[in-house]
C-alpha positions in Angstrom: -176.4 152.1 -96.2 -177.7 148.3 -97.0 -178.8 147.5 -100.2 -182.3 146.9 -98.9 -182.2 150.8 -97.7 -181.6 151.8 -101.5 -183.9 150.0 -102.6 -186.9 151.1 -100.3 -185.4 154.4 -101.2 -185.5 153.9 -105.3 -189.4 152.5 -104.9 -190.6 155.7 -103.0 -189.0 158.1 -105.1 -190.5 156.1 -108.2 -193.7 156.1 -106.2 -193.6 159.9 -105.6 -192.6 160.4 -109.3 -195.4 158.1 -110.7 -198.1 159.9 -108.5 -196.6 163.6 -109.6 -197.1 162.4 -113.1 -200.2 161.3 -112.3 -201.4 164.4 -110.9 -200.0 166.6 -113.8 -201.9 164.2 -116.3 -205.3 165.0 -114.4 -204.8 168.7 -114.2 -204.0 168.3 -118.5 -207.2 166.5 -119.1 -209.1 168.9 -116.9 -207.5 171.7 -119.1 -208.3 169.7 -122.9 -212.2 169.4 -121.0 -212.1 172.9 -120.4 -210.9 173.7 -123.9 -213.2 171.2 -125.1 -216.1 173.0 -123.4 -215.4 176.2 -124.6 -215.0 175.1 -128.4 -218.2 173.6 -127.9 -220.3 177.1 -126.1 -218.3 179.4 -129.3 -219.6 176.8 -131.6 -223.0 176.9 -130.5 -223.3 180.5 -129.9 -222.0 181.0 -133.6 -225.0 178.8 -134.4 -227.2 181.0 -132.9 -226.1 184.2 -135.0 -226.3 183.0 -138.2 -228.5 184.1 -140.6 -230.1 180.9 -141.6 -230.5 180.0 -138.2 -231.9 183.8 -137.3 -234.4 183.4 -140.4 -235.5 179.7 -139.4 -236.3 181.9 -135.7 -238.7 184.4 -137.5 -240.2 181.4 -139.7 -241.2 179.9 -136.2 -242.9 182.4 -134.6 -243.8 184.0 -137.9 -245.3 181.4 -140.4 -245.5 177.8 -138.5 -248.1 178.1 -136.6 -250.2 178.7 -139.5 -248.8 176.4 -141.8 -248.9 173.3 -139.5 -252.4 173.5 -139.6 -252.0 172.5 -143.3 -252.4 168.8 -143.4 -250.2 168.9 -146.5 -247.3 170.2 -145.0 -247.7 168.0 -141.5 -248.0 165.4 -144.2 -244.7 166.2 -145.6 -242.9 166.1 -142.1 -244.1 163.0 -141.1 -243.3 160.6 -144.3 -240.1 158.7 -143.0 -236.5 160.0 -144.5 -235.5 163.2 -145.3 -237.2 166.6 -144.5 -235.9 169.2 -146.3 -235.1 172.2 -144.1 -236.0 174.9 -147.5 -239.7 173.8 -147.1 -239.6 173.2 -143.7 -236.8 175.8 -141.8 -238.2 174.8 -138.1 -236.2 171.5 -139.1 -233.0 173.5 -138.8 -233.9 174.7 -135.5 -235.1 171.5 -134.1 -231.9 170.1 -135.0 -229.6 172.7 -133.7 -231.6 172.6 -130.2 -231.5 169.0 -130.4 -227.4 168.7 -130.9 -227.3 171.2 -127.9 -229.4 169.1 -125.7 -226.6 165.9 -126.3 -223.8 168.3 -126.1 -225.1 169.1 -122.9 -226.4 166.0 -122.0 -222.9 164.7 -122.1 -221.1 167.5 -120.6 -219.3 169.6 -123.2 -221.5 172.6 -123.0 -221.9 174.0 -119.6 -225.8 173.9 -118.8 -225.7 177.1 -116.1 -224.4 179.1 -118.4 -226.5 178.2 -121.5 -229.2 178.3 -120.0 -228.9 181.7 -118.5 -228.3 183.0 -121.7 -230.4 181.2 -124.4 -233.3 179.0 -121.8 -236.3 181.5 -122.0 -235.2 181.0 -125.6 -235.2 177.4 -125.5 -238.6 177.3 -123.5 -240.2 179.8 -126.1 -239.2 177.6 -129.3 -240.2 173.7 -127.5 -243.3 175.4 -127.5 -243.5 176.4 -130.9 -241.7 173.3 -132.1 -243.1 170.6 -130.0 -246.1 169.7 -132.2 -243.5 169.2 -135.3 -241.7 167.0 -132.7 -244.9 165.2 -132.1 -245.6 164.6 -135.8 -241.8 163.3 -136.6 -242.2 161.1 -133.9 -245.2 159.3 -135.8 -242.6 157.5 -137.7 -239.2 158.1 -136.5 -240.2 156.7 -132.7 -240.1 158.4 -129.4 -236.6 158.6 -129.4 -236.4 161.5 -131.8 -235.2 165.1 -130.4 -234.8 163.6 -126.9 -231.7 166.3 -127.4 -234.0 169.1 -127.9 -236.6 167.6 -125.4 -233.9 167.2 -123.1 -232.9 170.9 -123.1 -236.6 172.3 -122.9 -236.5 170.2 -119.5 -233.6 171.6 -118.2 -234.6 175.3 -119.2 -238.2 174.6 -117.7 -236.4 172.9 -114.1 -234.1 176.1 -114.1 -236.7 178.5 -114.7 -238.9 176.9 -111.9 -235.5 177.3 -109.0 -234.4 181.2 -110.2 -235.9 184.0 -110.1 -236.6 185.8 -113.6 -233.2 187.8 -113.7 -229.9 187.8 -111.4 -229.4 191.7 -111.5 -228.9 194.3 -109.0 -232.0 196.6 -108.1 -232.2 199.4 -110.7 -234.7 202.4 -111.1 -238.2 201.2 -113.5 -237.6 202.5 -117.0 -239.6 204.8 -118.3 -242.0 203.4 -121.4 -244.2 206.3 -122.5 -245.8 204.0 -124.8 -246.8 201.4 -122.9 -250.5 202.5 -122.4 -250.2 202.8 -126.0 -249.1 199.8 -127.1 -251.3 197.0 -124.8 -254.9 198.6 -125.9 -256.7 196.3 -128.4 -256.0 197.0 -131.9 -252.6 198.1 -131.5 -249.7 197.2 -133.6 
């Protein structure tokens, strides 16, 4: 064997070895990602049990609707700097949805599966909070809660291409009350 066969030999087998290592390298990054990805969805699930976030929910759909038409309070959320989140609890909520909406923005929460899971959710609160979006925009610019905004798009795209639930067929439920419950008057 020549010295010029060796060598050709030496630059392949460093060639094979370089692209091996290469390879391994891509399949650890797609396992950090993956990690990455699930760190983020516990995270943001965790977010979405706790109390203070569950309270800031009923405050929403409880009390806002009624207290936004207080000038006073709109007052209050649109001054430029800080809103506090004790007097106004939708600003928790609105920046929860909003950090979601960049996480999945840039990948680290997996839309598909948030949004099978919390985008009726999503879709139900952008309602509720988009006037106090409107009003922090007076002063903040239109930039602000494009995370939030964001996410109510995607919810609203993937609500419009599925249909209402992927389940198999099952037998109506019974709801003896339901006569009951949809007359006027009822509680």
């Amino acid at each position: 064997m020549t010295l010029d066969s060796i060598n050709a030999m030496v630059t392949i087998a460093t060639l094979v070895l370089l692209t091996a290592t290469a390879l391994a390298g891509l399949i650890q990054l797609r396992h950090m990602r993956a990690g990455n990805v699930l760190s983020a969805a516990q995270a943001i699930a965790r977010d979405f049990r706790a109390p203070a976030f569950q309270a800031a929910l009923k405050y929403a759909q409880d009390e806002l609707p009624a207290r936004i038409e207080d000038a006073g309070y709109r007052r209050q959320l649109g001054a430029p700097g800080y809103v506090d989140p004790r007097t106004h609890p939708e600003m928790m909520l609105c920046n929860l949805f909003n950090r979601t909406g960049g996480l999945m923005r840039g990948g680290l929460i997996d839309e598909a599966a948030f949004l099978d899971s919390y985008g009726r959710l999503v879709l139900y609160y952008w309602e509720l909070l988009a006037p106090v979006v409107a009003i922090l925009r007076r002063t903040r610019g239109p930039g602000q809660y494009a995370g939030f905004e964001y996410l109510a798009y995607q919810a609203a795209q993937r609500a419009a291409r599925r249909p209402p639930a992927r389940r198999p067929s099952r037998a109506a439920l019974a709801d003896p009350w339901l006569a009951q419950d949809v007359q006027p008057g009822s509680s």
